[in-house]
RODO-516167 format. One line per field, with one value per residue: chain; x, y, z of N, C-alpha, C in turn; residue in one letter. Coordinates in pm, whole numbers, plus 50000, padded with zeros to 5 digits. Layout:
// RODO-516167
cadena: c(A,...)
n_c1: c(X,...)
n_c2: c(Y,...)
n_c3: c(Z,...)
ca_c1: c(X,...)
ca_c2: c(Y,...)
ca_c3: c(Z,...)
c_c1: c(X,...)
c_c2: c(Y,...)
c_c3: c(Z,...)
residuo: c(A,...)
//
This chain:
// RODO-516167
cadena: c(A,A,A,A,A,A,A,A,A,A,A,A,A,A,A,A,A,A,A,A,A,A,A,A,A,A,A,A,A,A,A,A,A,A,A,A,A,A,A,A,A,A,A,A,A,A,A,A,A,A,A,A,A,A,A,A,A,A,A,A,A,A,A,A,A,A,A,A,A,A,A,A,A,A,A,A,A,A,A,A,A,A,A,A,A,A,A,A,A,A,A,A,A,A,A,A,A,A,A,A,A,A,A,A,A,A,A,A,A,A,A,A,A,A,A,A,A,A,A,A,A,A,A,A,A,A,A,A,A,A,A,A,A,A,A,A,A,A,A,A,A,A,A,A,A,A,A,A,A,A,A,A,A,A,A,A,A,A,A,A,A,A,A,A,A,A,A,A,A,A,A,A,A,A,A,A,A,A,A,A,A,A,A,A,A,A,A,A,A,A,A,A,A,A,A,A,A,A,A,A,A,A,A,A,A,A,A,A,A,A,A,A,A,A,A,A,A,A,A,A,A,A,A,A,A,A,A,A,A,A,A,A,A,A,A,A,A,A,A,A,A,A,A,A,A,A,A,A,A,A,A,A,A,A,A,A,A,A,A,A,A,A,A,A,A,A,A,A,A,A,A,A,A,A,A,A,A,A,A,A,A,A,A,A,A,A,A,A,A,A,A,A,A,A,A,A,A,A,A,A,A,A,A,A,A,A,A,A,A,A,A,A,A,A,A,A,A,A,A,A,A,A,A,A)
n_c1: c(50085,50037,50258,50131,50243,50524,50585,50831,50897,50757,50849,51099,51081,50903,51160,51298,51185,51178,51453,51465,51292,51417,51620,51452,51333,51524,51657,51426,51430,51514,51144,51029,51033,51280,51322,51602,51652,51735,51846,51887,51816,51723,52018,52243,52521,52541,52297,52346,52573,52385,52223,52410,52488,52149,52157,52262,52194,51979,52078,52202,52036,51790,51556,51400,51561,51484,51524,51427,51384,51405,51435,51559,51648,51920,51914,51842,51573,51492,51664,51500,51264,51333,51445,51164,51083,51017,51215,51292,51477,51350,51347,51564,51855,52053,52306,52534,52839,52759,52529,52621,52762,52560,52364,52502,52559,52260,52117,51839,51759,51519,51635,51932,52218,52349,52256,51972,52021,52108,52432,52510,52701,52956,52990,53101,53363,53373,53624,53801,53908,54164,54185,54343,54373,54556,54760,54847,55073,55166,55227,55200,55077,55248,55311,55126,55000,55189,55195,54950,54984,55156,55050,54792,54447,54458,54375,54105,53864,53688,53370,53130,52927,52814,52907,52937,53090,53350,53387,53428,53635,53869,53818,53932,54221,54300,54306,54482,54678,54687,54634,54499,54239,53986,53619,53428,53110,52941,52662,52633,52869,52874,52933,53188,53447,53438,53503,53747,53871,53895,54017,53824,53786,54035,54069,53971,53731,53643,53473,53721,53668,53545,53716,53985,53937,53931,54169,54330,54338,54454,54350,54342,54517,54589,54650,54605,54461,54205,54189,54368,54365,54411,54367,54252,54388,54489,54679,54970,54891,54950,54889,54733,54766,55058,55178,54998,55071,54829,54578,54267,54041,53728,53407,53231,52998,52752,52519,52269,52053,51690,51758,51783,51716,51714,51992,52061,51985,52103,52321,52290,52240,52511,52638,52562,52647,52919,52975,52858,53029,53261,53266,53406,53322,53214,53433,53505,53291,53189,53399,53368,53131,53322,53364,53501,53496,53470,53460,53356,53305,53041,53070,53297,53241,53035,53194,53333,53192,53094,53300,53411,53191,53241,53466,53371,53206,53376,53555,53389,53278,53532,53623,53460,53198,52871,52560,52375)
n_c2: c(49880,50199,50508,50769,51091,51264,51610,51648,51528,51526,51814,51750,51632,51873,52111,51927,51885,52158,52244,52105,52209,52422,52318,52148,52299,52383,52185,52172,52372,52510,52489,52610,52837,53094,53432,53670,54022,54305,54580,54776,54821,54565,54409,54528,54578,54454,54304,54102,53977,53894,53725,53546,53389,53295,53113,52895,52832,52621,52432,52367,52395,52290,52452,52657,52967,53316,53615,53963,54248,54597,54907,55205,55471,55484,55178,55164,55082,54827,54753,54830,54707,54408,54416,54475,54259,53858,53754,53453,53387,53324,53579,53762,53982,54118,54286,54559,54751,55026,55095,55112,55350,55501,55537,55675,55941,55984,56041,56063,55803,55461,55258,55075,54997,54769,54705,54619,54393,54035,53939,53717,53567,53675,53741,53875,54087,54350,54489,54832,55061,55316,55516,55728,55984,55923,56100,56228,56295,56025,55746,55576,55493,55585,55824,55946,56060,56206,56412,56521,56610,56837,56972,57145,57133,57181,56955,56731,56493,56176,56035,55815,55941,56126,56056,55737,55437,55473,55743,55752,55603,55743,56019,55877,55865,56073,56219,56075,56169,56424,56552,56794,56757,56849,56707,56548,56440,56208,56121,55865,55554,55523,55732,55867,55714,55790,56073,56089,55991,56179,56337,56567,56512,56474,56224,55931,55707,55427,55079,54797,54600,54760,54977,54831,54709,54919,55034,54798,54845,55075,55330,55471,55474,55242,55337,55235,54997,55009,54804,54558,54332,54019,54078,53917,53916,54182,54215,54345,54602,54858,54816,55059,55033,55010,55257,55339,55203,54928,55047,55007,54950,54823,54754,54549,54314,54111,53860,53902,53856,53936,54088,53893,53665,53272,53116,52854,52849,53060,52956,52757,52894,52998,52849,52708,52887,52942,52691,52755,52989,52834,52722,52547,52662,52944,53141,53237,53292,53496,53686,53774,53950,54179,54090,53961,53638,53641,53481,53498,53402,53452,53567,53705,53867,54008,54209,54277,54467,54608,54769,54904,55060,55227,55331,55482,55665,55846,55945,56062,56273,56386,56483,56678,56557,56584,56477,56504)
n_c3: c(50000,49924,50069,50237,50112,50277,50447,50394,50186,49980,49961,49805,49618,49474,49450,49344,49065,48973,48959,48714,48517,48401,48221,48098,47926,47812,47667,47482,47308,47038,46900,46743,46449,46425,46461,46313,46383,46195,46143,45924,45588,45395,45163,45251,45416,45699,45705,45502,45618,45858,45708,45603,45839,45880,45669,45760,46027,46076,46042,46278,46460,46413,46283,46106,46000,46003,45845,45915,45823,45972,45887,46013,46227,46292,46348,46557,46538,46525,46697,46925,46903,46969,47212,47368,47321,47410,47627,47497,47299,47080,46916,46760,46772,46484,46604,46571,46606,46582,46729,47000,46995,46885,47096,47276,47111,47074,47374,47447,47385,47346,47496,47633,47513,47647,47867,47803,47645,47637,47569,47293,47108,46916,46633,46356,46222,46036,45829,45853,45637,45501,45275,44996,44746,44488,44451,44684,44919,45085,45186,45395,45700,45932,45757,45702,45921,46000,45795,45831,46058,46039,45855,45977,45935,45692,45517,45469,45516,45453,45543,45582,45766,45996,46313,46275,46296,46134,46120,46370,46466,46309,46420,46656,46583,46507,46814,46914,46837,46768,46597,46291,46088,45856,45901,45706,45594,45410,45278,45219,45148,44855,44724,44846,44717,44422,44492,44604,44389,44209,44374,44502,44811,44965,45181,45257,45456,45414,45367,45349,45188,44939,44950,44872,44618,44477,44544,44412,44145,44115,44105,44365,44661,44948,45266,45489,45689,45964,46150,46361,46248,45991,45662,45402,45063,45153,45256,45201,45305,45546,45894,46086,46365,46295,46344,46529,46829,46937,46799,46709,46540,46404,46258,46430,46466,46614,46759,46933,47222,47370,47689,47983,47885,47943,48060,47950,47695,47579,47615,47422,47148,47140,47098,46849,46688,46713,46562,46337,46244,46201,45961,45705,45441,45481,45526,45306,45175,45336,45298,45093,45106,45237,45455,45813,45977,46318,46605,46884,47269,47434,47733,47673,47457,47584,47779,47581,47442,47656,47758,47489,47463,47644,47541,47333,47405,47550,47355,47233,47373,47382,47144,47075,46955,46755,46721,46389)
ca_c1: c(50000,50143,50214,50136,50366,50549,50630,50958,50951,50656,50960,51198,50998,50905,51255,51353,51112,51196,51587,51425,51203,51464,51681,51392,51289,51653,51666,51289,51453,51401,51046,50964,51093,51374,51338,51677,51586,51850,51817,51914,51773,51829,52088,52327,52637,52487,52173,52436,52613,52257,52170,52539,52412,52028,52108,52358,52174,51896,52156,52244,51929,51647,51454,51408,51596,51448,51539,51379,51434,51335,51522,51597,51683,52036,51894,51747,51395,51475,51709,51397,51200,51430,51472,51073,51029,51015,51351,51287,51521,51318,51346,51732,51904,52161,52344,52649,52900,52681,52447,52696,52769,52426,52364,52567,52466,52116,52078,51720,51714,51455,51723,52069,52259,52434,52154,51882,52064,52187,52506,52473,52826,53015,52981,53185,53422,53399,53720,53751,54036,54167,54228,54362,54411,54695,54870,54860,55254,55173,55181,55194,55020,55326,55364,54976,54992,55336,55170,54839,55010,55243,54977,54672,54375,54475,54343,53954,53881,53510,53323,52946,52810,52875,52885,52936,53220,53431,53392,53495,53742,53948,53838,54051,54319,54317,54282,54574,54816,54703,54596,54400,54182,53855,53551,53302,53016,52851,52501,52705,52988,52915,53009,53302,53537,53472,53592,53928,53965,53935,54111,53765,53818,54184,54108,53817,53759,53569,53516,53824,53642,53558,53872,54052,53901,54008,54363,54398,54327,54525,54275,54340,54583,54551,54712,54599,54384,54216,54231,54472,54324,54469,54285,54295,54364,54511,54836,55078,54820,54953,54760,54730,54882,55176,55234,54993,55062,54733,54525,54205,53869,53620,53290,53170,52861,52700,52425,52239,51912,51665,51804,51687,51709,51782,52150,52072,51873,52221,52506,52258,52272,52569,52719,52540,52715,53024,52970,52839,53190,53398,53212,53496,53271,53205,53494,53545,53183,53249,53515,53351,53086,53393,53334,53576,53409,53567,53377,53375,53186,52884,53110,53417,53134,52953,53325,53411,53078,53122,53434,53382,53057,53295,53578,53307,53151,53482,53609,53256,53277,53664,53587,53275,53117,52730,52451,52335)
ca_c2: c(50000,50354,50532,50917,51149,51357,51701,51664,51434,51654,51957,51775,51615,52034,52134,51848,51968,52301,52241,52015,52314,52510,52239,52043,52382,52428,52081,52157,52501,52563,52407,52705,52920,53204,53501,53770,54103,54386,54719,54826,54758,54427,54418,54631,54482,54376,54231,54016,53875,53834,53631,53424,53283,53244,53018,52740,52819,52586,52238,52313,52426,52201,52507,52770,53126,53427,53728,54048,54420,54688,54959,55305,55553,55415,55041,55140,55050,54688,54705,54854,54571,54328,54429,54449,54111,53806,53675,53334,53312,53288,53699,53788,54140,54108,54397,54596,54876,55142,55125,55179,55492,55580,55542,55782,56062,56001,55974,55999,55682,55424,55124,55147,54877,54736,54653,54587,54283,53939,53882,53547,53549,53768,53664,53946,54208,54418,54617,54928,55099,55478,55555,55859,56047,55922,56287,56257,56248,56002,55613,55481,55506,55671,55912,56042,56116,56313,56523,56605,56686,56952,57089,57161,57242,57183,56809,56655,56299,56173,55869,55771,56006,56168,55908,55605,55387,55520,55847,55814,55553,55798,56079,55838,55863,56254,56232,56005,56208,56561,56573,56889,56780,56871,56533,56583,56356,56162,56025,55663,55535,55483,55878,55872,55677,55902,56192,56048,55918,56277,56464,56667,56483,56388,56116,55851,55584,55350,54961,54733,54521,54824,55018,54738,54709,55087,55029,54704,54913,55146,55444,55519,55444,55202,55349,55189,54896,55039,54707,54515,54169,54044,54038,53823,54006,54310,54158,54455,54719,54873,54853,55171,55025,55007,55371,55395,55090,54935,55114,54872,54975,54767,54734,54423,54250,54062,53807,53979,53868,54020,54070,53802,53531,53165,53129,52757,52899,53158,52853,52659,52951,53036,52702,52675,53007,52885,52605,52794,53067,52762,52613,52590,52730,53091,53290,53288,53380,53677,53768,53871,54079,54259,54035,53833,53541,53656,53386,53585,53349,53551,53640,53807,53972,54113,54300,54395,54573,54761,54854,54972,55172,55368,55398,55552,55768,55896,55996,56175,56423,56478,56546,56747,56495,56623,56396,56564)
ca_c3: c(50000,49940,50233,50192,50097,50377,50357,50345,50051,49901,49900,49784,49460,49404,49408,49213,48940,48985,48897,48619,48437,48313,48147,47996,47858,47702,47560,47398,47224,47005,46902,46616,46402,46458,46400,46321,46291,46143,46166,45856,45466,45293,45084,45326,45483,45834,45649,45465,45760,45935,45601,45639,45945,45937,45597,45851,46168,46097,46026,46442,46562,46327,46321,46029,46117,45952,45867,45933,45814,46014,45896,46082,46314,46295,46354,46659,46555,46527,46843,47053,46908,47016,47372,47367,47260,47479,47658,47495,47201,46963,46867,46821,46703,46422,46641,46547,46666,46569,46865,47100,46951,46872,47263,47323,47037,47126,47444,47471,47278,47458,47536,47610,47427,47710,47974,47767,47553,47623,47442,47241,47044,46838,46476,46253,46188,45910,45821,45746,45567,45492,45125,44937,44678,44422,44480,44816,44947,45214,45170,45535,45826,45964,45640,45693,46077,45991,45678,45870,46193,45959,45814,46019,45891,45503,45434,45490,45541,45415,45585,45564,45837,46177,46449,46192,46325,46058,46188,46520,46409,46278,46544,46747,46551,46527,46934,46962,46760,46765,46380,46266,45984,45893,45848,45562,45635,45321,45308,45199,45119,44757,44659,44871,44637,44340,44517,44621,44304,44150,44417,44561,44852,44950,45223,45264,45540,45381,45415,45305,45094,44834,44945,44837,44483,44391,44570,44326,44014,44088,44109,44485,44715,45050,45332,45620,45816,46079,46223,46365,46213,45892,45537,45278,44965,45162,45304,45198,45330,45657,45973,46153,46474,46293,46340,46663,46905,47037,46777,46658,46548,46291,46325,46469,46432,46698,46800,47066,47265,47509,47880,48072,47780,47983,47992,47851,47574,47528,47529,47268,47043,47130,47064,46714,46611,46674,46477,46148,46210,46195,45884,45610,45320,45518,45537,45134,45167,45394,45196,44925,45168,45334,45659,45823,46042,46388,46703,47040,47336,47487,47851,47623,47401,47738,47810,47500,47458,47761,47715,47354,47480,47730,47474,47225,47480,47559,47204,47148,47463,47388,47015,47058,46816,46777,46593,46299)
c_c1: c(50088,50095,50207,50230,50398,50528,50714,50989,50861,50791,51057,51215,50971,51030,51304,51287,51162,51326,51510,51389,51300,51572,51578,51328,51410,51669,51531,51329,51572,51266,50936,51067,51191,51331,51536,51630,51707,51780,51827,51850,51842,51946,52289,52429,52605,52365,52287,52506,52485,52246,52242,52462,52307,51989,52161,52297,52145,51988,52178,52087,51781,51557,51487,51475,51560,51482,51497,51413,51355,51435,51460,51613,51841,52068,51886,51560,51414,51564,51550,51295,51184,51403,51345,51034,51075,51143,51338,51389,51520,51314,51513,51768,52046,52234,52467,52722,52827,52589,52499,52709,52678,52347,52360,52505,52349,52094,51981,51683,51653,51534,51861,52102,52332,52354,52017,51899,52130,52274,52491,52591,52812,53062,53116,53286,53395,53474,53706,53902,54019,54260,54242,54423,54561,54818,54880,55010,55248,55155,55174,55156,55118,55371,55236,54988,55093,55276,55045,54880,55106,55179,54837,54595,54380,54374,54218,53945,53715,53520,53157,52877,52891,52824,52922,53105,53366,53471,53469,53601,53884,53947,53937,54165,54382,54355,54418,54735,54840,54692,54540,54381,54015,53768,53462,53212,52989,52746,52549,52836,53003,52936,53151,53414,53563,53530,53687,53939,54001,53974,53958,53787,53971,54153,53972,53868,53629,53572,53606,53794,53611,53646,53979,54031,53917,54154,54363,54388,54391,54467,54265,54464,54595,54644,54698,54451,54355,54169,54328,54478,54388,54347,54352,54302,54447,54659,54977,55037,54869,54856,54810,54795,55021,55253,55143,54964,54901,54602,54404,54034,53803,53514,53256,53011,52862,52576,52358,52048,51857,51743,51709,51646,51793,51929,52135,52045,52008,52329,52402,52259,52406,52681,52705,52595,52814,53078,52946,52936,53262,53386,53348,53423,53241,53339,53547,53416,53148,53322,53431,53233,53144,53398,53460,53483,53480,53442,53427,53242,53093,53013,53251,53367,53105,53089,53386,53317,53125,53253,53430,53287,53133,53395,53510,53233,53279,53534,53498,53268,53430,53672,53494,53190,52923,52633,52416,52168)
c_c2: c(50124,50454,50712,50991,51273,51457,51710,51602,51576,51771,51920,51723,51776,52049,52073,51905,52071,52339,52189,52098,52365,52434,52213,52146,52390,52343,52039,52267,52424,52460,52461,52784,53026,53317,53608,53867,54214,54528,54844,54774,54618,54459,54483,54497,54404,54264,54109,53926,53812,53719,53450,53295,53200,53131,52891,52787,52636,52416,52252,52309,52374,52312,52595,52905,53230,53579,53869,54201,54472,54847,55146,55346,55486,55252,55047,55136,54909,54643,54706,54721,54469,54258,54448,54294,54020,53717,53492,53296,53333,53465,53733,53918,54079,54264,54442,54706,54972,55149,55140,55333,55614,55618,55681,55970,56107,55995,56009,55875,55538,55337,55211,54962,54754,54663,54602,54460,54183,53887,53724,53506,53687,53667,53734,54030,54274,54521,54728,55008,55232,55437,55671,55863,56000,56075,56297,56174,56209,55804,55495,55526,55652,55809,55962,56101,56264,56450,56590,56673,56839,57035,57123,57225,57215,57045,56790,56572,56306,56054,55924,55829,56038,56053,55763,55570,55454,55659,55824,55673,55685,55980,56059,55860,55996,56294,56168,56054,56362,56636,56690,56850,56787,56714,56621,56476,56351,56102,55880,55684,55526,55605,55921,55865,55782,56023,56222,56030,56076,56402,56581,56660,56427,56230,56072,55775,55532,55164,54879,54704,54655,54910,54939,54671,54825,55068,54924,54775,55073,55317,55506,55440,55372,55231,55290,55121,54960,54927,54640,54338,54201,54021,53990,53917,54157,54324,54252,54523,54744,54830,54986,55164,55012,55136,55438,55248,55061,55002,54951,54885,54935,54755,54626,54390,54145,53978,53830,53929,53940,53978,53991,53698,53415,53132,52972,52771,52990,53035,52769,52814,52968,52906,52678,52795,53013,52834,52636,52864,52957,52686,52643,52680,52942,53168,53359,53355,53520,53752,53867,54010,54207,54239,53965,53742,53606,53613,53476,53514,53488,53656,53745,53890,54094,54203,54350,54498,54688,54819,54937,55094,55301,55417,55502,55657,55920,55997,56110,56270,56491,56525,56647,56716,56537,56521,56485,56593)
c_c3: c(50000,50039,50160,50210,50175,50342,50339,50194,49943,49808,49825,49641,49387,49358,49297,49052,48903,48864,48751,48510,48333,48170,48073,47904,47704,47632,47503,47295,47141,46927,46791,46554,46461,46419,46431,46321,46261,46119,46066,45693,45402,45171,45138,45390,45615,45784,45576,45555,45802,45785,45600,45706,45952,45818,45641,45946,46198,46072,46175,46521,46521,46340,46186,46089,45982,45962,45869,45898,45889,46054,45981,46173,46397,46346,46523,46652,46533,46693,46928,47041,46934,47166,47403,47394,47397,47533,47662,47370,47099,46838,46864,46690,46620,46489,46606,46642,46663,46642,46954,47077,46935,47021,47298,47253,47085,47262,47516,47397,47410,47517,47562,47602,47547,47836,47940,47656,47638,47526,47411,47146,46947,46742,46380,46275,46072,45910,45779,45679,45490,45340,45074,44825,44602,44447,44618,44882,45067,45191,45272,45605,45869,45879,45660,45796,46061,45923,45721,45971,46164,45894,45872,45943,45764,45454,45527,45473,45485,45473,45524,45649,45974,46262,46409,46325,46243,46047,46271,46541,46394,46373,46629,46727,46544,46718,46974,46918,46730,46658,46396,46156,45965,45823,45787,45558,45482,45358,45283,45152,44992,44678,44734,44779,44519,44337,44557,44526,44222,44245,44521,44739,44910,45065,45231,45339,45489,45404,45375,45195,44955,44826,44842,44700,44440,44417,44416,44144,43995,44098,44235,44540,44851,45162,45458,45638,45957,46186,46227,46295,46038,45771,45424,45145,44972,45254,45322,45240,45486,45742,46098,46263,46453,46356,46496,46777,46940,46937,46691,46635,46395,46361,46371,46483,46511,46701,46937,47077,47386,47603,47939,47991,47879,47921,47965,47741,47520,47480,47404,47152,47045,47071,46880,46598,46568,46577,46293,46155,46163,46068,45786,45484,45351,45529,45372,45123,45248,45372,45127,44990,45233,45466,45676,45948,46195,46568,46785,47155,47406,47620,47799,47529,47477,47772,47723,47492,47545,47774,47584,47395,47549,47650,47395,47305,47509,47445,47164,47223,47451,47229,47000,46963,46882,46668,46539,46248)
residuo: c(X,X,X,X,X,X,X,X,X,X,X,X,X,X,X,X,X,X,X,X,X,X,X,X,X,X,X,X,X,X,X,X,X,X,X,X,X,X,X,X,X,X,X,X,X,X,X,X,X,X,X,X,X,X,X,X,X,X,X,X,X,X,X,X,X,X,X,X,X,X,X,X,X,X,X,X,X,X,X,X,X,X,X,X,X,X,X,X,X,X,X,X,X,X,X,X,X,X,X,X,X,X,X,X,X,X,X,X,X,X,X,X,X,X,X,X,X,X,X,X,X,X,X,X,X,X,X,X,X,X,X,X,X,X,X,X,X,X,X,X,X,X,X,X,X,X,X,X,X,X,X,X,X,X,X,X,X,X,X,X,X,X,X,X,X,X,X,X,X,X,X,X,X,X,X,X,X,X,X,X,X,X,X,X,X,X,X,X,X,X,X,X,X,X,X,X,X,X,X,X,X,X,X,X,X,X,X,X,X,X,X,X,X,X,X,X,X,X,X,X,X,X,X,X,X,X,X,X,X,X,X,X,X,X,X,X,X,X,X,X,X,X,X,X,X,X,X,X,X,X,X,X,X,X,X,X,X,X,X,X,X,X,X,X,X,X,X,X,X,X,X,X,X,X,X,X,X,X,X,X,X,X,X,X,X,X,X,X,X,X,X,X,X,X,X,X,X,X,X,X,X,X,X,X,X,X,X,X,X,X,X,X,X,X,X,X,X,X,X,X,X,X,X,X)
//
């Protein structure tokens, strides 16, 4: 006959459950679809990475992963959506550098990138690289710093916008060396090139991968990696720390879910992310987007973030960088 059940046993069948819940949840995830969502228009360089991924998620994770546009207000209308959405997983931000930054610019902006996300791995880099002007009497890192710091004031740099990474990329580099030159904001990067190549412009920071198709033709000149990582294709091209120790800024691209996403529910994505960086067929395929594959687990993500957020906060109040 069964004898009735104490309370001690009673508590210790709950507990047992209890521990039980959150595992048998993590080895049920996922059980639907994915969604990504990206913050910027299809076709765009982050939408491309997000694409990388969400076409090898689904061999680790048996589940479809989808990708989502929801472009503007510098891809904070798909962050806020994000960090809205339910800390189960199944909603995840293709996030980049440019919300740290945007943080900061804005900061009435409704999230802040750093408390309102669970990192889930670091997927990308995308380089970026400073190009000039064939006439320009400067072909190294160390030969540009020299010729701007001699002439203040004379030479203008162009990127893709105030606040862009590529901006305050090279802010840093003005900050670290005492440069005087003036920045000329473009609406994109794809009128930049033309105006190095004919001189209206003398310098551009644009991304490697189309840097690196004007350097090879000869129609511009590649002076510098403003990362310290190497590229395929770009092997002779300085990198900027050559000439400032320590110096290292690309954008990075991230897998980011709500705050308060089950940290079993984080190592299974984070595990299956891994697994598509390390696939052999992706980094020829990030090549050609201007990506390199570059794995970062979730807890060395969570510290570079915040470190990056304070380096970029930093650079903006000692520049007097203003959003536009």
């Amino acid at each position: 006959m069964n004898q009735p059940m104490t309370w001690t046993r009673r508590t210790m069948v709950g507990a047992t459950l209890a521990l039980a819940a959150p595992f048998a949840g993590a080895q049920a995830f996922p059980n639907r679809p994915l969604r990504i969502l990206v913050g910027y228009a299809a076709g765009g360089g982050v939408d491309a990475m997000a694409r990388m991924l969400a076409q090898r998620l689904p061999a680790a994770l048996g589940q479809q992963v989808v990708v989502e546009n929801r472009a503007g207000a510098s891809g904070m209308i798909a962050a806020e959506a994000v960090a809205r959405s339910a800390p189960d997983g199944y909603t995840l931000l293709m996030g980049e550098t440019g919300m740290l930054i945007t943080s900061h610019l804005q900061p009435r902006a409704n999230l802040d990138p750093i408390k309102s996300f669970t990192p889930v791995a670091g997927a990308f880099v995308a380089p970026l690289m400073v190009v000039v002007n064939n006439e320009l009497p400067a072909a190294t890192p160390q030969e540009l710093i020299a010729l701007l710091k001699k002439n203040p004031g004379r030479y203008s740099y162009a990127t893709s916008g105030v606040g862009t990474v590529h901006h305050l990329g090279f802010e840093l580099m003005k900050a670290r060396t005492g440069a005087f030159i003036v920045h000329i904001p473009y609406r994109g990067a794809a009128q930049i090139l033309p105006d190095v190549i004919s001189g209206q412009v003398p310098i551009g920071v644009v991304s490697a991968a189309a840097g690196l198709a004007q350097a090879r033709s000869g129609r511009v000149r590649a002076i510098a990696l403003m990362n310290t990582g190497k590229l395929a294709g770009a092997e002779n091209v300085h990198a900027m720390a050559d000439a400032l120790p320590g110096f290292n800024v690309a954008p990075r691209v991230m897998l980011l879910a709500p705050a308060g996403t089950p940290q079993a529910v984080v190592d299974k994505l984070d595990e299956a992310v891994r697994g598509v960086l390390e696939s052999s067929d992706l980094r020829q395929t990030a090549a050609q987007q201007g990506a390199v594959p570059a794995y970062m687990p979730q807890a060395a993500l969570a510290t570079a973030l915040a470190g990056e957020s304070a380096e970029w906060a930093r650079i903006i109040k000692a520049q007097n960088i203003a959003a536009q």
